[in-house]
Z-matrix of the N, CA and C atoms (Angstrom, degrees):
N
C 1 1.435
C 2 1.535 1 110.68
N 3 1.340 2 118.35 1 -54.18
C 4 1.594 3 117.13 2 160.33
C 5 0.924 4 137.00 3 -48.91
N 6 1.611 5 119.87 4 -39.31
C 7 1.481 6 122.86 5 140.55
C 8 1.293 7 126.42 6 -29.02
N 9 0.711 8 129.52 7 -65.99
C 10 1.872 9 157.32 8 -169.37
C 11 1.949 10 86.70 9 -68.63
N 12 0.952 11 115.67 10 -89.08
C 13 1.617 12 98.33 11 -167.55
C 14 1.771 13 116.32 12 -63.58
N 15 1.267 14 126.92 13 -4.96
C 16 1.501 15 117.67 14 156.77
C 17 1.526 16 106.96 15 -73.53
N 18 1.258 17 119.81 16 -38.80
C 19 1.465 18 100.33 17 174.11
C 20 1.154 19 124.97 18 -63.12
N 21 1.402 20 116.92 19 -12.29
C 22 1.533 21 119.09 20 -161.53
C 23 1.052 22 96.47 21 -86.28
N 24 1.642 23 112.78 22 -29.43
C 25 1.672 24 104.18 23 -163.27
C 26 1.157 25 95.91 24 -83.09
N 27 1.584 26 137.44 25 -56.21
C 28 1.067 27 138.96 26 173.06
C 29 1.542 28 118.16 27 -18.79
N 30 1.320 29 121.36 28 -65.86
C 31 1.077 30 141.66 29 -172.63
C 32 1.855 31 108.33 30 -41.44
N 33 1.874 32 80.90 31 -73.98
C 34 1.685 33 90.09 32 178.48
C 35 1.409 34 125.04 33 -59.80
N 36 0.913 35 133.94 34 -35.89
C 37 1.353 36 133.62 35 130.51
C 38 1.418 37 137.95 36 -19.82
N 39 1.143 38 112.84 37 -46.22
C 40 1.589 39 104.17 38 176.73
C 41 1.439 40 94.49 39 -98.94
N 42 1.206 41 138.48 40 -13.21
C 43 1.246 42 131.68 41 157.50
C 44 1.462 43 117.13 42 -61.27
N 45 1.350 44 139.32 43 -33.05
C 46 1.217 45 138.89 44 155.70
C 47 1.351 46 107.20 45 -57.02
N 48 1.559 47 129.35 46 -65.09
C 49 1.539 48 117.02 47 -178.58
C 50 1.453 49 114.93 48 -32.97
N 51 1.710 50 107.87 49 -63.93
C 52 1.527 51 114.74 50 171.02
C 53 1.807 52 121.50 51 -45.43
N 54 0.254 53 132.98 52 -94.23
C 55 2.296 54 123.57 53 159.84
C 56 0.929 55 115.09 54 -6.73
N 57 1.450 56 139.05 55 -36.64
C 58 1.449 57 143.81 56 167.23
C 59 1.248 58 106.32 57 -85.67
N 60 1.060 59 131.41 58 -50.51
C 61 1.712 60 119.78 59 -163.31
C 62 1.842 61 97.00 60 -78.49
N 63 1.092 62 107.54 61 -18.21
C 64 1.778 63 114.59 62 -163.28
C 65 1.356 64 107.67 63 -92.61
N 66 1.358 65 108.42 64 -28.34
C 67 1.941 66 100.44 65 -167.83
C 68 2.032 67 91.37 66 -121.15
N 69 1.496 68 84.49 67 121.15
C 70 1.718 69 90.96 68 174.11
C 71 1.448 70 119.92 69 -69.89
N 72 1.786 71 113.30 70 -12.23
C 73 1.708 72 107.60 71 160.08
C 74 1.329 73 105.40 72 -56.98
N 75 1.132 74 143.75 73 -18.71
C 76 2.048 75 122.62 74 -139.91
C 77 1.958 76 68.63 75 -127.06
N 78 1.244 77 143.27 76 28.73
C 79 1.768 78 115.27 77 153.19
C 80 1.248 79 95.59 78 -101.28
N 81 1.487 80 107.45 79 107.03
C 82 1.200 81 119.90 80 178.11
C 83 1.856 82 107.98 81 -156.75
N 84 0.928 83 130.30 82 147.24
C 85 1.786 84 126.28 83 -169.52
C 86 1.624 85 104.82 84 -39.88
N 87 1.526 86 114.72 85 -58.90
C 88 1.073 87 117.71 86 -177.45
C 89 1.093 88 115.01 87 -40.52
N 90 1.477 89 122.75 88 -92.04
C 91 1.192 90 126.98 89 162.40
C 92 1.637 91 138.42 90 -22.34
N 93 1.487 92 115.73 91 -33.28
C 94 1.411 93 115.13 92 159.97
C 95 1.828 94 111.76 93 -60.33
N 96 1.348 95 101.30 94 -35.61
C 97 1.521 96 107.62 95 -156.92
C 98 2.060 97 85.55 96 -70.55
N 99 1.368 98 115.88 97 -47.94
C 100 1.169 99 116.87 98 -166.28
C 101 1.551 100 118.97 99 -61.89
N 102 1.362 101 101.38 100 -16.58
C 103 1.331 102 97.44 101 170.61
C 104 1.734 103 124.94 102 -118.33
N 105 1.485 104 94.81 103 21.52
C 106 1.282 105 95.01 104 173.90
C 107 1.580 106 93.72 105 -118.55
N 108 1.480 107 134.55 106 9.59
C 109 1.532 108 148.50 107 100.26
C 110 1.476 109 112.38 108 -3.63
N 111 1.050 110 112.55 109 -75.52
C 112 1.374 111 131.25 110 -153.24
C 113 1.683 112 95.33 111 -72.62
N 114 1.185 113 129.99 112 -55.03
C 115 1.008 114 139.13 113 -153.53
C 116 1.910 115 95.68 114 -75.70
N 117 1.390 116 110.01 115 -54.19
C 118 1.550 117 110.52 116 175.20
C 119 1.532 118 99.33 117 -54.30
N 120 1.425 119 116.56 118 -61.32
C 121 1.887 120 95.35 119 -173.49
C 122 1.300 121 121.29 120 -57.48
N 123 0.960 122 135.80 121 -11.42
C 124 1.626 123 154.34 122 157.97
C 125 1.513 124 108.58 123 -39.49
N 126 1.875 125 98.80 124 -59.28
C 127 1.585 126 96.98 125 -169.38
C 128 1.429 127 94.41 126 -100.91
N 129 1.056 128 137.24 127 -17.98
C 130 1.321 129 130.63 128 175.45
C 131 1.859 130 111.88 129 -40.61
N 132 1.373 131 76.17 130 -56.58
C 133 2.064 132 98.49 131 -168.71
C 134 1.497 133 95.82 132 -69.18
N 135 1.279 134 105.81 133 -41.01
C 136 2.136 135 94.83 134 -171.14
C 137 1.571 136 109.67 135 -81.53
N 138 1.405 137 114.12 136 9.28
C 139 1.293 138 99.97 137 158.25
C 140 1.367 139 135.02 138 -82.47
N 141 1.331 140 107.83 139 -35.64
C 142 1.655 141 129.22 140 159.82
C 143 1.353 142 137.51 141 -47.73
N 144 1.600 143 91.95 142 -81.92
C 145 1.415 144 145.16 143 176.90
C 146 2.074 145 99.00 144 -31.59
N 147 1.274 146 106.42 145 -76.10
C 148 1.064 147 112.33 146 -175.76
C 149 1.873 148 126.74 147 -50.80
N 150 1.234 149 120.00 148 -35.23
C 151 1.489 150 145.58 149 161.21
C 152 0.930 151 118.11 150 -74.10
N 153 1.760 152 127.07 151 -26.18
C 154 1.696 153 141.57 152 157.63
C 155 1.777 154 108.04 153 -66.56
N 156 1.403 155 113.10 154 -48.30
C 157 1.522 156 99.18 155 174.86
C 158 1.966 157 124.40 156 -79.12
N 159 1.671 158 85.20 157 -19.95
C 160 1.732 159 83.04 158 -179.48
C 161 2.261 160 102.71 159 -82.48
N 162 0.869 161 104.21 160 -3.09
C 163 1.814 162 121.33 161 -174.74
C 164 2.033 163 84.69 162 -89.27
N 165 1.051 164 123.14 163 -57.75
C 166 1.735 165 118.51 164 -176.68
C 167 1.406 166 103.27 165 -64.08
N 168 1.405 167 106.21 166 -55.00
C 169 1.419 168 104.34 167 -165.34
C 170 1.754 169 120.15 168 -53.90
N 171 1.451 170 110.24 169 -53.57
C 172 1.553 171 121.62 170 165.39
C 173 1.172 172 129.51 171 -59.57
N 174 1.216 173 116.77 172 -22.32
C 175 1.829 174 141.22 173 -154.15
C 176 1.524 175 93.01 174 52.31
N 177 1.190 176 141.14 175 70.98
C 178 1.114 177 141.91 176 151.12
C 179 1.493 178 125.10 177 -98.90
N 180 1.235 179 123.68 178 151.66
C 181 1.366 180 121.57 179 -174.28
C 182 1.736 181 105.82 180 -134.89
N 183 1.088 182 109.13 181 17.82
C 184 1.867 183 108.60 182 -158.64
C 185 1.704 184 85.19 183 -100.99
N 186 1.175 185 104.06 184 152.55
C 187 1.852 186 127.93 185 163.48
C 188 1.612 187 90.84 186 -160.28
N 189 1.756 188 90.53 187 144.72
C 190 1.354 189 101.77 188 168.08
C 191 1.100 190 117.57 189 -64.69
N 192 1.604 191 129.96 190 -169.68
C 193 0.981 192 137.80 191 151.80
C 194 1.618 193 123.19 192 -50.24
N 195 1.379 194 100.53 193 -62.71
C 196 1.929 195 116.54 194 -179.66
C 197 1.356 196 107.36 195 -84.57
N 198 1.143 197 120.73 196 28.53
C 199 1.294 198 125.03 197 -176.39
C 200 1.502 199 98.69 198 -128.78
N 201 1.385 200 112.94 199 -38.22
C 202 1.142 201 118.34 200 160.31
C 203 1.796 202 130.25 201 -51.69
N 204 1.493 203 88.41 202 -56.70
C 205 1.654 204 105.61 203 177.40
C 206 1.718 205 104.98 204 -59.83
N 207 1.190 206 112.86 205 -30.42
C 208 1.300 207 97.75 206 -170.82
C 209 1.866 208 123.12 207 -101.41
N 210 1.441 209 87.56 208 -11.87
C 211 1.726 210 101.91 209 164.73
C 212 1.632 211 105.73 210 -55.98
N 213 1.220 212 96.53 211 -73.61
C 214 1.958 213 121.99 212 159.29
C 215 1.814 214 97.07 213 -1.87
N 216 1.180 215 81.92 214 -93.76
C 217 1.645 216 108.67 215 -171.62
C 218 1.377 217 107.16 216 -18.45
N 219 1.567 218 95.52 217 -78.52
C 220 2.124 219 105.88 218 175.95
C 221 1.287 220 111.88 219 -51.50
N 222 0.955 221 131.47 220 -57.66
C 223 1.484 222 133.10 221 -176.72
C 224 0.953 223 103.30 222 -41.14
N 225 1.918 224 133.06 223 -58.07
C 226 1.161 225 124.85 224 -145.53
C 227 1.446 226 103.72 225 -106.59
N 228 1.723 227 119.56 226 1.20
C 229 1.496 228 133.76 227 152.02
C 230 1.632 229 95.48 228 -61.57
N 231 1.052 230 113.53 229 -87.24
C 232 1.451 231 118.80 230 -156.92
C 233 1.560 232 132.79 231 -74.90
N 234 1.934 233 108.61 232 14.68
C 235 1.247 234 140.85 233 134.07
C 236 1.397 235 123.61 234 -50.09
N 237 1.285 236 93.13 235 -51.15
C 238 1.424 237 99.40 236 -173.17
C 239 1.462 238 120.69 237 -90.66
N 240 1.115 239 108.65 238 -27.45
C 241 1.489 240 111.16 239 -179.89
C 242 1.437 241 92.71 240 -86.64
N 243 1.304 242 150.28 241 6.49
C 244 1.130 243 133.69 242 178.04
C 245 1.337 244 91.38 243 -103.89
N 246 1.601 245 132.69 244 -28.56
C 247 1.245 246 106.50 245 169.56
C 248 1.408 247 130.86 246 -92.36
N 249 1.098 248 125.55 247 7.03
C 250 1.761 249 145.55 248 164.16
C 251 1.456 250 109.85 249 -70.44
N 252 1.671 251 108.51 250 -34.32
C 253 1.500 252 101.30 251 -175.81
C 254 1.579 253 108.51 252 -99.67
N 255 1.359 254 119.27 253 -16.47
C 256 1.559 255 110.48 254 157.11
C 257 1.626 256 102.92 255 -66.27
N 258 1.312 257 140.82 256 -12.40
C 259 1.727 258 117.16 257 179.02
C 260 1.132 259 84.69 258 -101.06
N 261 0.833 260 152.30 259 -10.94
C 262 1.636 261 137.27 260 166.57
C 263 1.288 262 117.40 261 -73.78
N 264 1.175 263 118.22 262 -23.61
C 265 1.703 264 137.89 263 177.50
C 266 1.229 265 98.31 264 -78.40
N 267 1.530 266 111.15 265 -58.73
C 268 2.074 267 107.63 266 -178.49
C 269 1.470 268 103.40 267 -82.13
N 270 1.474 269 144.34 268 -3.40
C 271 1.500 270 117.75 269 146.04
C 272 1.871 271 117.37 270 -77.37
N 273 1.258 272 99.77 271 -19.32
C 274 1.972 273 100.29 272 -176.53
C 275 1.823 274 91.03 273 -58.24
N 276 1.661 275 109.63 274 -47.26
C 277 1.488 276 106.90 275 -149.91
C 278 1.587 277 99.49 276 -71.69
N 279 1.439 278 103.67 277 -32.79
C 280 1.470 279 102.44 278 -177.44
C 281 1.242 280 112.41 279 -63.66
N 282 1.265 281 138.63 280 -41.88
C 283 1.060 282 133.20 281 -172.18
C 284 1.856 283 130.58 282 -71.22
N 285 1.762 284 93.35 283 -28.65
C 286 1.561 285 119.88 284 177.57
C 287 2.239 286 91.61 285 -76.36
N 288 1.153 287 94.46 286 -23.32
C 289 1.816 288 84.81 287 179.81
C 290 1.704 289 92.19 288 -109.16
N 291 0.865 290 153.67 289 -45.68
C 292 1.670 291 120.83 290 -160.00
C 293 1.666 292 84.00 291 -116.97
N 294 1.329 293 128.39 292 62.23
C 295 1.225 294 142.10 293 148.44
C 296 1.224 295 130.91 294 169.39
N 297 1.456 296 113.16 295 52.14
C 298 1.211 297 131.30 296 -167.64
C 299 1.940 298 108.46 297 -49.87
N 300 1.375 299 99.43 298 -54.63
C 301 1.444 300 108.97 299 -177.35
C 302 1.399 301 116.60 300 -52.79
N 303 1.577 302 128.60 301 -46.84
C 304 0.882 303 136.80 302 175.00
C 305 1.909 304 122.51 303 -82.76
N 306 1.634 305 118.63 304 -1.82
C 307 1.033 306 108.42 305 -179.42
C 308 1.465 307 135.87 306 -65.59
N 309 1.478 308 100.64 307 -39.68
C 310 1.472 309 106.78 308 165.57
C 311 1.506 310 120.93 309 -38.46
N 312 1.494 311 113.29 310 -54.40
C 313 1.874 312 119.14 311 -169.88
C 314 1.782 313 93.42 312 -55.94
N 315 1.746 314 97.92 313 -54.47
C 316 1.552 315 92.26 314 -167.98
C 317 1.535 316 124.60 315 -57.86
N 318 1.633 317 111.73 316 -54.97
C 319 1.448 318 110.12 317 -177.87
C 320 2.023 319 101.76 318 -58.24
N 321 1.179 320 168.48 319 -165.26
C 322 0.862 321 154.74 320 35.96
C 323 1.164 322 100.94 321 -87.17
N 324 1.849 323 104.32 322 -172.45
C 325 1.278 324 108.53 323 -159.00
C 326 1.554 325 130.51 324 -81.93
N 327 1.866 326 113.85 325 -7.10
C 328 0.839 327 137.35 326 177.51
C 329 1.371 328 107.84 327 -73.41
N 330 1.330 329 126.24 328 -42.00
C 331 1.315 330 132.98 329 169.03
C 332 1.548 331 127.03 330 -48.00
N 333 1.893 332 91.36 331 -52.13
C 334 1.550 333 102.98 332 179.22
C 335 1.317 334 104.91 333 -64.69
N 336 1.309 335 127.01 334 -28.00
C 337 1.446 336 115.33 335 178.44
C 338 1.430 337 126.56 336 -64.77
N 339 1.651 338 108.08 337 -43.28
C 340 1.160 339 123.82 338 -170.56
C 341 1.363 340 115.75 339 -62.94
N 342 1.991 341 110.05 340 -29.91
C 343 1.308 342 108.63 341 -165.24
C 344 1.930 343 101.31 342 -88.89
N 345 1.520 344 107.58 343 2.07
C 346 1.617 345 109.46 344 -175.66
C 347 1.642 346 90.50 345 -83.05
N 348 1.111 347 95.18 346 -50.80
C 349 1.621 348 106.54 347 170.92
C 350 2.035 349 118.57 348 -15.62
N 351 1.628 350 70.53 349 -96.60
C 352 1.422 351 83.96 350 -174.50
C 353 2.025 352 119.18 351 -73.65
N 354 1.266 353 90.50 352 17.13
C 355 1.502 354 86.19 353 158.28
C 356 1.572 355 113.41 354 -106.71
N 357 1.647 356 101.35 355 -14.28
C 358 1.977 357 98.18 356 176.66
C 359 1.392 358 96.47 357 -65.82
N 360 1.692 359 116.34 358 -42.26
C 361 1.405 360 111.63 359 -157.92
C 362 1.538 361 112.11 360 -66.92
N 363 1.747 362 105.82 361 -40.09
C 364 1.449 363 115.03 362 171.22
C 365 2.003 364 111.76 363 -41.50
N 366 1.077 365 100.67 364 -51.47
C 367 1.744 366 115.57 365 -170.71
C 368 1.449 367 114.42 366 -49.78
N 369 1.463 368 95.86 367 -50.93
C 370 1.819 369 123.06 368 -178.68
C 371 1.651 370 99.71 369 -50.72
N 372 1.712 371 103.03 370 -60.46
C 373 1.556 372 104.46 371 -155.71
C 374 2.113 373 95.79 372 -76.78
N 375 0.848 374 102.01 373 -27.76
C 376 1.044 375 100.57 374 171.40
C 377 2.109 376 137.63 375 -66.31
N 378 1.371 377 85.91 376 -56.16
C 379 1.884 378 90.29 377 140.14
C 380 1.300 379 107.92 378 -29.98
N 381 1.192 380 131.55 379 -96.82
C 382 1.259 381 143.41 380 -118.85
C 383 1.493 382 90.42 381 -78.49
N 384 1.122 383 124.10 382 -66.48
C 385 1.824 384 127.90 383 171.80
C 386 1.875 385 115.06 384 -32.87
N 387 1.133 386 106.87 385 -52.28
C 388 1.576 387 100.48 386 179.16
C 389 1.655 388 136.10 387 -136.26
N 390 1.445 389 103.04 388 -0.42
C 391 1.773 390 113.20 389 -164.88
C 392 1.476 391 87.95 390 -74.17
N 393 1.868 392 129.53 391 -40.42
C 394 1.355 393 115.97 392 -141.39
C 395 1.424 394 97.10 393 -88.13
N 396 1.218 395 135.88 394 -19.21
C 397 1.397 396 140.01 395 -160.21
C 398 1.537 397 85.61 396 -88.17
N 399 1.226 398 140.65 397 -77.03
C 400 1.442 399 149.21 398 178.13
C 401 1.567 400 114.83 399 -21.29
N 402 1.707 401 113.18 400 -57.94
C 403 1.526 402 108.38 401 178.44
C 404 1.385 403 92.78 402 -107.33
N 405 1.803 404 142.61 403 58.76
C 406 1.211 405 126.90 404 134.96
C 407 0.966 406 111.44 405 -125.47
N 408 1.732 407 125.88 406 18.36
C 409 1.008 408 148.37 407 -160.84
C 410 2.231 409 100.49 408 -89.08
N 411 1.147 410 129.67 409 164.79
C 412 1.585 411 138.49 410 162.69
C 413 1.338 412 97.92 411 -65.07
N 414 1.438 413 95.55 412 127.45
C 415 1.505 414 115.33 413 158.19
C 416 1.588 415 147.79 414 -102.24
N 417 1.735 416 87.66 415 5.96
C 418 1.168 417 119.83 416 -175.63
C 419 1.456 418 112.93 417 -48.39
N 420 0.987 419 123.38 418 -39.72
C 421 2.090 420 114.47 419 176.74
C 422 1.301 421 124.11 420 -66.76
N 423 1.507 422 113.29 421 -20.00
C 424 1.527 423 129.09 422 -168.67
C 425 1.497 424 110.38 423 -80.52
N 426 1.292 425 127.68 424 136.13
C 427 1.276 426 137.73 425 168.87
C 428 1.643 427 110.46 426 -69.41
N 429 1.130 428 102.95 427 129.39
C 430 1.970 429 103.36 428 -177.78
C 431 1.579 430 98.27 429 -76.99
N 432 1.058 431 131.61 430 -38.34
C 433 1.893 432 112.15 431 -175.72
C 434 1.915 433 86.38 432 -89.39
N 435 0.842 434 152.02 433 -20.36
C 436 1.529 435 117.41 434 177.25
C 437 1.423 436 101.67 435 -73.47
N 438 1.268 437 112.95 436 -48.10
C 439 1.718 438 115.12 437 176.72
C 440 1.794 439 120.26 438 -51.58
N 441 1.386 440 92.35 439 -29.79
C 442 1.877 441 90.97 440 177.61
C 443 1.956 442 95.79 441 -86.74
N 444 0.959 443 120.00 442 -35.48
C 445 1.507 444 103.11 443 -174.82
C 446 1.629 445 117.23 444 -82.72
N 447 1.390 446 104.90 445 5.90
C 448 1.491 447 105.47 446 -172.80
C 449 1.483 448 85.07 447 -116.23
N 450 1.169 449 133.22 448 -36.82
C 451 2.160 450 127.07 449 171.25
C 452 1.448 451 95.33 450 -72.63
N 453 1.278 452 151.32 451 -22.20
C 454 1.669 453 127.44 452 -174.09
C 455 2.007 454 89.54 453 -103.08
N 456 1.022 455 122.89 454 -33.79
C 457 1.715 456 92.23 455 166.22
C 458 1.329 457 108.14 456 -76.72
N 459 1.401 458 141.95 457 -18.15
C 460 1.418 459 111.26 458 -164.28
C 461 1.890 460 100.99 459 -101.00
N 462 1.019 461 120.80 460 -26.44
C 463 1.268 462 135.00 461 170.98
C 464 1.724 463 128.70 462 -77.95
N 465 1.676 464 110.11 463 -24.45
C 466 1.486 465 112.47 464 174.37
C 467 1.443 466 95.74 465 -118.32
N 468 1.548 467 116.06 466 -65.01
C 469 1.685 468 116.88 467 -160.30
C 470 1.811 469 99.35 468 -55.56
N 471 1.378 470 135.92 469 -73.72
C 472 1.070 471 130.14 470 -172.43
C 473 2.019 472 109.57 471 -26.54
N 474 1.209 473 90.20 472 -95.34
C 475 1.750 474 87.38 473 -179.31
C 476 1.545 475 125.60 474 -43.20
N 477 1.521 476 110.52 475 5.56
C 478 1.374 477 98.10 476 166.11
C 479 1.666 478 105.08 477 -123.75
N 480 0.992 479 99.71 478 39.60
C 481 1.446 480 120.01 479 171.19
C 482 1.691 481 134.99 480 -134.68
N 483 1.444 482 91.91 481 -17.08
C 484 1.679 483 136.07 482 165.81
C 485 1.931 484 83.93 483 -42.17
N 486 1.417 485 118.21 484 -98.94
C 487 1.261 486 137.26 485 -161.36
C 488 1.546 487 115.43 486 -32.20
N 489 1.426 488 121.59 487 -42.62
C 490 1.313 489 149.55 488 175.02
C 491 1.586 490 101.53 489 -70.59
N 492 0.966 491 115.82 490 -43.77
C 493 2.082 492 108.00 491 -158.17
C 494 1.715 493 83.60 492 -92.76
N 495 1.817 494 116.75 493 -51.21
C 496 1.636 495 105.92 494 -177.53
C 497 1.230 496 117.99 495 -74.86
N 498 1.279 497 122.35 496 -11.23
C 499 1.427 498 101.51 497 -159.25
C 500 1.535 499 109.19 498 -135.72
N 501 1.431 500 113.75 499 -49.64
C 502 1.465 501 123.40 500 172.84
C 503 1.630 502 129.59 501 -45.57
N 504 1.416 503 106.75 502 -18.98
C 505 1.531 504 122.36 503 175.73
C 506 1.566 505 108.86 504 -79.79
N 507 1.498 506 112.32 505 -36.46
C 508 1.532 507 132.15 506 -162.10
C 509 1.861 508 98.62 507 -69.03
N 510 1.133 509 112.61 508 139.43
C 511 1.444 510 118.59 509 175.63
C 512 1.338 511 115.32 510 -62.62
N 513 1.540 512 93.72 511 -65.28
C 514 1.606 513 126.45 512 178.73
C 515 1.398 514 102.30 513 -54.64
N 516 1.563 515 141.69 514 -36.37
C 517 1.439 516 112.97 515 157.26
C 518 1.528 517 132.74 516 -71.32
N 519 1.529 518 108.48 517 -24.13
C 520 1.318 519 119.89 518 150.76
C 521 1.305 520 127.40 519 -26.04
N 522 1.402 521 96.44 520 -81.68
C 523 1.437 522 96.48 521 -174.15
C 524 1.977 523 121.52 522 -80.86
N 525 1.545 524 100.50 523 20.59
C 526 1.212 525 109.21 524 166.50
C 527 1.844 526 118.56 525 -98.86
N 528 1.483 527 89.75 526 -38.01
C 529 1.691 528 98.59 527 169.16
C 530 1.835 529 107.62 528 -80.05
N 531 1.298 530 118.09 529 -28.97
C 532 1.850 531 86.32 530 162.33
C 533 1.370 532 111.72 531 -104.52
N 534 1.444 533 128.05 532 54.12
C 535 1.133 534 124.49 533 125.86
C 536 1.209 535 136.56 534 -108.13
N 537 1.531 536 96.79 535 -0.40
C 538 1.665 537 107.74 536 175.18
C 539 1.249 538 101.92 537 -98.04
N 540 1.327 539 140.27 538 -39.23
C 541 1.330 540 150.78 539 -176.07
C 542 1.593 541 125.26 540 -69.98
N 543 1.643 542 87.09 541 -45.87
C 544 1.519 543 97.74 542 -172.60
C 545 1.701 544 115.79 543 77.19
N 546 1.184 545 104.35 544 0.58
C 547 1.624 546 114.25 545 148.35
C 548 1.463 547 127.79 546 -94.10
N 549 1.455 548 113.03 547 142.21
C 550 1.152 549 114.56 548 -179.99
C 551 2.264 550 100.45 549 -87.02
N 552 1.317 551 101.08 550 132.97
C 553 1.303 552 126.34 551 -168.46
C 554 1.826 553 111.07 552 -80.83
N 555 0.691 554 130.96 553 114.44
C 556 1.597 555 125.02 554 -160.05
C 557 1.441 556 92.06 555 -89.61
């Protein structure tokens, strides 16, 4: 079953990158931001995801130490930058709605870069200040199945639901994935 929904996310996901990088309607802020979305839930999920099915598959439960620290690390890199670039997504929208006239001057592309920018840098300085104290902290009060069903929705179900809530509703990705596909997109 975990199998099956990492691919999905995987999938839908790089299927959003592909529609954006492919159709010159979708270079637009939104759309850059949405697929550099896509690309963080990508690595978000393959940090886990992948060490979660080889842990079922073996019945194994062992990680090293630095294997540990560095699962940690990505995860809690590409947590965060996945949530810096959804407020960057709800200031693009805010701004395309309570300043429609003026959005074009504001978003350009120097901007959209800067704000991918300074949310890696936000993520970085942020790591380092508080993620490591938090997960090197005792875990002793926590229940292991509430904790595994609350890490496989926030770590698999979310990002494979990302593609569907951003993108699958949108016309304009529609009719970008059946022209790359040659399927019509429901």
């Amino acid at each position: 079953m975990f199998l099956s929904m990492y691919l999905i996310t995987v999938f839908g996901n790089l299927l959003i990158i592909l529609a954006v990088r492919s159709d010159p309607h979708l270079h637009t802020p939104m759309y850059f931001f949405l697929a550099n979305l896509s690309f963080v839930d990508i690595c978000f999920t393959s940090t886990t995801v992948p060490k979660m099915l080889l842990n079922i598959q073996t019945q194994g439960k062992v990680i090293t130490y630095a294997g540990c620290i560095t699962q940690i690390y990505f995860f809690l890199l590409f947590a965060d930058w996945d949530d810096f670039l959804l407020a960057v997504m709800a200031y693009d929208r805010f701004l395309a709605i309570c300043h429609p006239l003026r959005y074009t001057v504001i978003m350009d592309p120097w901007l959209c870069g800067l704000l991918v920018l300074v949310s890696w840098i936000m993520i970085v300085s942020l790591f380092y200040g508080t993620s490591l104290g938090v997960y090197l902290s005792s875990a002793a009060n926590h229940s292991s199945y509430k904790s595994a069903v609350a890490s496989v929705m926030y770590t698999v179900v979310t990002p494979m639901l990302n593609p569907f809530i951003y993108s699958l509703r949108n016309r304009d990705i529609k009719r970008a994935l059946r022209r790359i596909t040659g399927v019509p997109v429901i």
